[in-house]
C-alpha positions as CSV (number, residue, x, y, z in Angstrom):
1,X,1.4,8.8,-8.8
2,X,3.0,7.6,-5.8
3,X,5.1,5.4,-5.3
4,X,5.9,3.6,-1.8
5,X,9.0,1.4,-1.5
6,X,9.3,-0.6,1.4
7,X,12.7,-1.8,2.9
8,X,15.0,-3.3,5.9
9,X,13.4,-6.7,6.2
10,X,15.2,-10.0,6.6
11,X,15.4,-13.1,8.3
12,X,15.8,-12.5,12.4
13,X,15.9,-15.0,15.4
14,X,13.3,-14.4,18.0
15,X,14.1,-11.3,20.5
16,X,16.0,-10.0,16.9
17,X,15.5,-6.4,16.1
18,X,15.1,-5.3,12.5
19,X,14.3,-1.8,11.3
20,X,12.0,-0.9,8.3
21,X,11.8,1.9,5.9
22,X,9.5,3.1,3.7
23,X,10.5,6.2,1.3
24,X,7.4,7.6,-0.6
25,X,8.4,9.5,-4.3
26,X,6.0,12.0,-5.6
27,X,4.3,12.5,-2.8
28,X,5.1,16.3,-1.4
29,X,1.2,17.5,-1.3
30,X,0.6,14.3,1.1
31,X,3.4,15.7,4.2
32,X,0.3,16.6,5.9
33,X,-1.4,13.2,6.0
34,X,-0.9,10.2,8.1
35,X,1.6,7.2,7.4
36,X,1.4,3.8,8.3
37,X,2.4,0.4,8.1
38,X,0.9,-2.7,8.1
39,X,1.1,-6.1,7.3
40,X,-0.5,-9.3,6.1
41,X,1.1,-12.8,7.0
42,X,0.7,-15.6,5.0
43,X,-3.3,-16.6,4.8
44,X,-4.3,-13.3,6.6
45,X,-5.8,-10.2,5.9
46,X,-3.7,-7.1,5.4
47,X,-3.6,-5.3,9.5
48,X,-2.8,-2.0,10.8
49,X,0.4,-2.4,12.8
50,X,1.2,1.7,13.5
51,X,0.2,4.8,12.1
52,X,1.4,8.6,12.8
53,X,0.7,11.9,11.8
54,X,3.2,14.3,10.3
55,X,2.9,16.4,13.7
56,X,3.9,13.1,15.6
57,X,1.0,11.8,17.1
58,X,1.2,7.9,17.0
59,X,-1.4,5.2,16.9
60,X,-0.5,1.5,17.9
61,X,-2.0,-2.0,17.3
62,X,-2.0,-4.1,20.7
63,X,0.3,-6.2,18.9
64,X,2.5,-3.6,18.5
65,X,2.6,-1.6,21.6
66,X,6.1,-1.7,23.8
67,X,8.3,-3.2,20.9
68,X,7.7,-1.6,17.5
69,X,8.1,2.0,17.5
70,X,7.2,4.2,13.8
71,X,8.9,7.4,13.2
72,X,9.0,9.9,10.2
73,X,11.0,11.9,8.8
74,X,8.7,14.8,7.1
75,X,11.6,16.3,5.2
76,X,12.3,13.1,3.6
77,X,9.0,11.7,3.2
78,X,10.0,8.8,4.8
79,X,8.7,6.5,7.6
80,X,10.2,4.4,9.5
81,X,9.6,1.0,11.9
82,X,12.0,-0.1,14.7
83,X,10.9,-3.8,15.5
84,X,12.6,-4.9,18.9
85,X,11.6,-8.5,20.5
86,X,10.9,-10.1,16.9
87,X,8.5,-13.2,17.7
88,X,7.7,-15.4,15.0
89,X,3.8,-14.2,15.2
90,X,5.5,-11.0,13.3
91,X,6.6,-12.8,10.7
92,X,4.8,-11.2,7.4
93,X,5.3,-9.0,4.9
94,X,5.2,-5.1,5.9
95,X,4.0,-1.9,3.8
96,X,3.2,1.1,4.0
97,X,0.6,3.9,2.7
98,X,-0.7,7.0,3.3
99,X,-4.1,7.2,5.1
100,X,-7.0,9.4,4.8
101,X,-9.2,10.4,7.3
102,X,-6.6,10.5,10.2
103,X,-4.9,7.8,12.2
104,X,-8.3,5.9,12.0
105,X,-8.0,6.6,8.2
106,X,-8.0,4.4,5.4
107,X,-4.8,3.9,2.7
108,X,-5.4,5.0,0.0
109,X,-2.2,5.0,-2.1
110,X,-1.3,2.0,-4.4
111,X,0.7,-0.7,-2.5
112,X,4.6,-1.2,-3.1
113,X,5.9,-4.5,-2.8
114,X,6.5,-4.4,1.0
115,X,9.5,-6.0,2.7
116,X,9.0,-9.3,3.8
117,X,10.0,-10.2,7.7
118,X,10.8,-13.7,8.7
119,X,11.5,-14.2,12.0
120,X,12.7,-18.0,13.2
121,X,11.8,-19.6,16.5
């Protein structure tokens, strides 16, 4: 089975930078499929914040676009988030998965425990 586990988040100021990873175990026969992350803030439904295929090809939220950036590492199955001008709206906490389907896919792995981001006004 795998197993995603989440990491990098923290408490930030706003305009803060933080930068997420997630590193995937057991999960060599999925380098070919999409990753993503999302996340759910406190009374919310779980969101689509990025997604990107192993060739590169990237897929943003509009909440996202110009100051969160995903990148992957194939060889490491690992994904990562670079989150520049932190507002407190990104406050939540942040997963990832593997998606199905493409970057309009569905996850489909079981969730880690994400990495919670907190960022002060």
């Amino acid at each position: 089975q795998v197993q995603l586990v989440e990491s990098g988040g923290g408490l930030v100021q706003a305009g803060g930078s933080l930068r997420l990873s997630c590193a995937a175990s057991r999960s060599s026969r999925l380098s070919s499929n999409v990753m993503a992350w999302y996340r759910q803030a406190p009374g919310k439904q779980r969101e689509l914040v990025a997604a990107i295929t192993s060739g590169g090809v990237i897929k943003y939220a509009d909440s996202a676009k110009g100051r969160l950036t995903i990148s992957r590492d194939n060889s490491k199955n690992t994904v990562y988030l670079q989150m520049n001008s932190l507002k407190p709206e990104d406050t939540a906490v942040y997963f990832c998965n593997y998606l199905s389907g493409g970057l309009a896919g569905s996850p489909f792995c079981t969730w880690g425990q994400g990495t919670q981001v907190t960022v002060s006004s």
